[in-house]
C-alpha positions as CSV (number, residue, x, y, z in Angstrom):
1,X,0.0,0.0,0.0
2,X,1.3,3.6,-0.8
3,X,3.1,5.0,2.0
4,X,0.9,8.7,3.0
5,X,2.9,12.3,2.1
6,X,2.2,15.6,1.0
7,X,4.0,17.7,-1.1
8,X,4.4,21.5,-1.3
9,X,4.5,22.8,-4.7
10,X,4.3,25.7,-7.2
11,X,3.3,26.1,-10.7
12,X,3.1,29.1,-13.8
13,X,6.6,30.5,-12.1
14,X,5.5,30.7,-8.6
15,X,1.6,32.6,-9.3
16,X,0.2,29.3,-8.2
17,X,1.0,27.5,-5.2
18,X,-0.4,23.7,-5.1
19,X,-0.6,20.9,-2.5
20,X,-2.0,17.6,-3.0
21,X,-1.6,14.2,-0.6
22,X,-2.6,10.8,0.0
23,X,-4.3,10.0,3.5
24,X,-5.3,6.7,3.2
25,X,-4.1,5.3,5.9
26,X,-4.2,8.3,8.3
27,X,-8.2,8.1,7.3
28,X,-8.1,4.6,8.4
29,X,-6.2,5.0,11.4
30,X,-8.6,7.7,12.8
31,X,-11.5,6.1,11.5
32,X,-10.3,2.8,13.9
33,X,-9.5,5.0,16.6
34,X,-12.7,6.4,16.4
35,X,-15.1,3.8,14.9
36,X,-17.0,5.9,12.4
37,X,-19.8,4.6,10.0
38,X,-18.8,5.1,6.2
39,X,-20.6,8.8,6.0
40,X,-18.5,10.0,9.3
41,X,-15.9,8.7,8.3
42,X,-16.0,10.6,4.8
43,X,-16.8,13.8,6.4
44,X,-13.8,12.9,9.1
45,X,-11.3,11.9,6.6
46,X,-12.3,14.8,3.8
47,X,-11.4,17.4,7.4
48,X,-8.0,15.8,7.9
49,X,-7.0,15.5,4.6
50,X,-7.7,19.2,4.1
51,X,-5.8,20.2,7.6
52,X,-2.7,18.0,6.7
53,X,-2.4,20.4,4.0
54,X,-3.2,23.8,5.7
55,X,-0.6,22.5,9.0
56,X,2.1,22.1,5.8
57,X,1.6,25.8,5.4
58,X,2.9,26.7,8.7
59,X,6.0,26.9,10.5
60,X,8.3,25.6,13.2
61,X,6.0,24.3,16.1
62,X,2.9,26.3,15.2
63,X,-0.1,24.5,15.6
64,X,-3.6,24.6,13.3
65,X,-6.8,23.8,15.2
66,X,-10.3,22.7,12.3
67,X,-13.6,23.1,13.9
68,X,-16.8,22.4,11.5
69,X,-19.9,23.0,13.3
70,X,-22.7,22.3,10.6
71,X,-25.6,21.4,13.4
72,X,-26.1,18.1,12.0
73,X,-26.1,14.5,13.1
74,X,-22.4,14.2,13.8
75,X,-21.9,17.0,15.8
76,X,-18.9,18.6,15.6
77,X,-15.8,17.4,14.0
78,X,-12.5,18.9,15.3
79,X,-8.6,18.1,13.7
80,X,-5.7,19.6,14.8
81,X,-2.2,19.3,12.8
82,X,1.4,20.7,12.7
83,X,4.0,21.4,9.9
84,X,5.4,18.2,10.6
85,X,2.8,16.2,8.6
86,X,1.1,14.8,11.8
87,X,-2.8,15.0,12.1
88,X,-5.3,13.7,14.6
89,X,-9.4,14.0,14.8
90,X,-12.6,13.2,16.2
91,X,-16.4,13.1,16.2
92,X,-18.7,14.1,18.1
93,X,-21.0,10.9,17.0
94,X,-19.4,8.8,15.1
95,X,-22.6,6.3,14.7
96,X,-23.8,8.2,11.8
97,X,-24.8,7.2,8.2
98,X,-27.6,7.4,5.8
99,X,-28.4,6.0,2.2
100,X,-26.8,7.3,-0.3
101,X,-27.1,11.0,-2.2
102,X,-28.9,11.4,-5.5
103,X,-25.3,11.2,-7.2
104,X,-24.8,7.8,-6.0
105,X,-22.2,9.3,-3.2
106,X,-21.8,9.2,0.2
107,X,-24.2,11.5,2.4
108,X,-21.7,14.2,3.9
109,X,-23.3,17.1,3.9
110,X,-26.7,15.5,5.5
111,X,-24.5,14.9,8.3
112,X,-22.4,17.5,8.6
113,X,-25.1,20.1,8.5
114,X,-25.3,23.6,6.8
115,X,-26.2,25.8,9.8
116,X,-23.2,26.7,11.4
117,X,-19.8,27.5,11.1
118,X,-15.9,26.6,10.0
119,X,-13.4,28.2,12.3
120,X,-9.6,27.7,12.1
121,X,-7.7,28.6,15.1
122,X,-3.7,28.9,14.1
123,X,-1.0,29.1,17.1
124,X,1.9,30.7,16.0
125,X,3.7,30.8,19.0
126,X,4.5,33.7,21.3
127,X,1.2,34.1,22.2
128,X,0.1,34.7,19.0
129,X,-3.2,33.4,17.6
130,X,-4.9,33.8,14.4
131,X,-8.2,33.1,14.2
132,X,-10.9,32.7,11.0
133,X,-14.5,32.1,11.1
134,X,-16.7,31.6,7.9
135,X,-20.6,30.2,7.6
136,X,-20.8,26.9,6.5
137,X,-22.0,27.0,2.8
138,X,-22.3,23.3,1.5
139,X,-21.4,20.9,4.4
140,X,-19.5,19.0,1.9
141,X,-16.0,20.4,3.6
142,X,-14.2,21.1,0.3
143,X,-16.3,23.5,-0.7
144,X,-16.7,25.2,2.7
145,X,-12.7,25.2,3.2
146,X,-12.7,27.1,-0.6
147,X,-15.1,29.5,0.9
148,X,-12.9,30.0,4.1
149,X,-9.8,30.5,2.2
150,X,-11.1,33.7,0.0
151,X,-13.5,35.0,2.6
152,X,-11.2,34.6,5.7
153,X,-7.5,34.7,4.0
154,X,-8.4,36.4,0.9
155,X,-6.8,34.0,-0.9
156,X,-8.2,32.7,-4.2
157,X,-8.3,29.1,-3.6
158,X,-9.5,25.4,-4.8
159,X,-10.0,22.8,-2.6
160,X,-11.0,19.3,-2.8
161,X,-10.6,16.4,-0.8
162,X,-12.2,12.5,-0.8
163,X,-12.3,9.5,0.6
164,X,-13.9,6.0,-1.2
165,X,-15.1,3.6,1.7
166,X,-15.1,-0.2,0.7
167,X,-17.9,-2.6,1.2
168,X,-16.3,-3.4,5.0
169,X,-16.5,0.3,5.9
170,X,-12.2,0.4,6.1
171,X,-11.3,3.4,3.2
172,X,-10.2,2.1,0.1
173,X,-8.5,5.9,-1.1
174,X,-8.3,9.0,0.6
175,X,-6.5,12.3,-0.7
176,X,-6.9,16.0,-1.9
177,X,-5.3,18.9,-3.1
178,X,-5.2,23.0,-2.7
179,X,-4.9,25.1,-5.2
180,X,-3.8,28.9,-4.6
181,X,-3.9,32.0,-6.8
182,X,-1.0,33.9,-5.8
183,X,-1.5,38.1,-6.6
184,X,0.0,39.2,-9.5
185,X,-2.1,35.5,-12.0
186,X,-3.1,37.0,-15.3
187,X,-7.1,36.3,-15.9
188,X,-6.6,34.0,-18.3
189,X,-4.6,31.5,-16.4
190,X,-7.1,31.3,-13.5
191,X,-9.5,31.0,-15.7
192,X,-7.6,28.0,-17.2
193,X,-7.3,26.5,-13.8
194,X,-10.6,26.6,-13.2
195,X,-11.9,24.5,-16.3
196,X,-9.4,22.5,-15.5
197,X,-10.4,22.2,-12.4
198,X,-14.1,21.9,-13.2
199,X,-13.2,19.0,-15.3
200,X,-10.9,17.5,-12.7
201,X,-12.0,13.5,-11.6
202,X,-12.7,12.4,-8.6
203,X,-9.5,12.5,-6.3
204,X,-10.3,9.6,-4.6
205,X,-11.0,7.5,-7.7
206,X,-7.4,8.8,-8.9
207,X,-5.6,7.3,-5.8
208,X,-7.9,4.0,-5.8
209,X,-6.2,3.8,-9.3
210,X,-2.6,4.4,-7.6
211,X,-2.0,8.0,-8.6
212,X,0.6,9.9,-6.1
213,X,0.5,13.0,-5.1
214,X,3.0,13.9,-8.0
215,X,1.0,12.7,-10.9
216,X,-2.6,14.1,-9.9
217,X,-0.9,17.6,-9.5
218,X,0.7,16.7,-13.3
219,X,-2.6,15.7,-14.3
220,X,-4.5,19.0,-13.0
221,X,-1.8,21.0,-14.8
222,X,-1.1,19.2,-17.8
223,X,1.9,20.3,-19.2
224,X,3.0,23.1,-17.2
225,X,6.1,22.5,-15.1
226,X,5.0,21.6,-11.9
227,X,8.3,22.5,-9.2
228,X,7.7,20.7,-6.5
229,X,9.4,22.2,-3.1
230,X,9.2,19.8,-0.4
231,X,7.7,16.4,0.5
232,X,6.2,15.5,3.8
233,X,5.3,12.3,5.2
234,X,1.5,12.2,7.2
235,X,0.6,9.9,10.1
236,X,-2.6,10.0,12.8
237,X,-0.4,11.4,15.3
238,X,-1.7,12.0,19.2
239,X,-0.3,14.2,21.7
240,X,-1.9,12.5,24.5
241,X,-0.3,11.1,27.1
242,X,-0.2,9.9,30.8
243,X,2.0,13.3,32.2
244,X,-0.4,15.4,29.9
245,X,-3.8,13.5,31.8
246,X,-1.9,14.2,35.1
247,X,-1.3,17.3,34.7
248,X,-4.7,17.9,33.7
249,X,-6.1,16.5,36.9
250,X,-3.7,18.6,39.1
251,X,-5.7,21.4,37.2
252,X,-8.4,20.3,38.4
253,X,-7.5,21.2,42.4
254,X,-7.1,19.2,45.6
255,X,-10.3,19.1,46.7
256,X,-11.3,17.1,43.1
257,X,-8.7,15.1,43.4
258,X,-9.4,13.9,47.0
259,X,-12.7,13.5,45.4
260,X,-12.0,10.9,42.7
261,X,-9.5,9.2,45.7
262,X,-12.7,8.5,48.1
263,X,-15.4,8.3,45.7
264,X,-13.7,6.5,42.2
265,X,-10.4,4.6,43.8
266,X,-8.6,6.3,41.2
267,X,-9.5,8.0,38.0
268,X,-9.5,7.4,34.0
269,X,-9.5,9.3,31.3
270,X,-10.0,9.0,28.0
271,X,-8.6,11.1,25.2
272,X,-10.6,12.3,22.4
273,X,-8.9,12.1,19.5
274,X,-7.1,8.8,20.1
275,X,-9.8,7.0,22.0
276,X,-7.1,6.0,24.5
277,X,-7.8,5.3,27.8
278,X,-5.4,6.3,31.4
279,X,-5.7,5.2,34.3
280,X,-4.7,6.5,37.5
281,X,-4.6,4.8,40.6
282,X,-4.9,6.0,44.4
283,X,-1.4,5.7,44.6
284,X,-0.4,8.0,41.9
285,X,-3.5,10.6,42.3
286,X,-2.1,11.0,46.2
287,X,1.2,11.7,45.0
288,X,-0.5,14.2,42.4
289,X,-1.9,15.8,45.9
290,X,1.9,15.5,47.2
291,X,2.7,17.8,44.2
């Protein structure tokens, strides 16, 4: 199976900048972790595939934080990534599908909702947030994330993103690109991008057939010189861990603690993203009260 990476590249002598990736098995991983039906896991996959590629655009140790409230059925779905290629991402329910859409496909939007919003929340460090709201306008995430990117960044952009779920409910293909319009494009090359665009197949179906990241940003440019910059590898990466859950509960005060001593005989915890469970026992929670 093709190993998951993202590359960084740029096209037309720098006036477009273009990312693409496979996610397959990141997709997979999270959607084990979290045990989502085949339309959650669409809607899932589609977020992270779309914040591996925003996380490559920053730098250092920043940090990029996706939350896509659409109101429906799921609840919210919330990613988080760095410039390092690693992802992570949950559901708030991830016991939701439905038939299929008119077009045969799988039922994202239903799910996701359309009354709500798309926030992205980007730590750069020194105390230094950046933060971007936009209304959700299709629930099917690629769409919204194009609408964030002109609306919120002011940056002309194309996004897509998909994941093809086989008949077991594991993801068969998983991918996307983003497309950017740096200032100074001529007219007529954006609006060659986007009928080529427009008439662009399926990601997904283009990495079920094998296609890299490489050839499906060849394919969308044709035979432009596509100069590609760097190349990235992506895992389902998780931050938690026990010191990070202990340090949590010494947040929590004394009194809590002593709490979860006489009432619980220790504690657990569970983390979100990675469904992992800690456990803590009396021993460790009184030398938490020590501290």
């Amino acid at each position: 199976m093709m190993k998951d990476y993202l590359i960084k590249s740029t096209v037309y002598d720098g006036m477009i900048r273009a990312y693409a990736t496979i996610s397959t098995n990141t997709v997979e991983e999270a959607r084990k972790r979290q045990d989502t039906w085949a339309t959650t896991t669409a809607a899932l996959g589609r977020t992270l595939t779309i914040t591996a590629m925003m996380s490559a655009m920053l730098k250092g140790d920043d940090l990029l934080t996706v939350k896509i409230e659409g109101g429906g059925p799921i609840g919210a779905i919330v990613a988080d990534g760095n410039a390092k290629g690693e992802v992570r991402g949950y559901v708030t329910n991830p016991h939701v599908d439905f038939e299929l859409n008119d077009q045969g496909k799988l039922n994202v939007a239903k799910a996701v909702g359309v009354e709500g919003n798309l926030s992205i929340v980007k730590d750069l460090g020194l105390k230094d947030y950046f933060t971007g709201q936009v209304p959700i306008v299709s629930g099917e995430i690629s769409e919204d994330f194009t609408y964030y990117f002109a609306h919120s960044e002011q940056i002309p952009s194309a996004v897509g993103a998909g994941v093809l779920i086989n008949p077991d409910h594991s993801v068969l293909a998983a991918g996307g690109f983003i497309v950017q319009v740096m200032p100074g494009a001529d007219e007529e090359m954006i609006t060659r991008l986007e009928e080529q665009i427009q008439s662009f197949p399926a990601i997904s179906n283009l990495i079920a057939e094998g296609n890299n990241p490489e050839q499906i940003l060849n394919r969308l440019f044709g035979d432009e010189e596509v100069k590609i910059h760097e190349q990235l590898p992506l895992e389902f990466k998780c931050k938690c861990s026990k010191d990070r859950i202990e340090q949590a509960i010494k947040g929590l005060g004394n009194d809590e603690i002593q709490k979860m001593i006489d009432e619980d005989q220790g504690a657990e915890a569970k983390c979100h993203f990675c469904n992992e469970t800690y456990h803590l026992t009396v021993q460790e929670l009184q030398s938490l009260l020590a501290e």
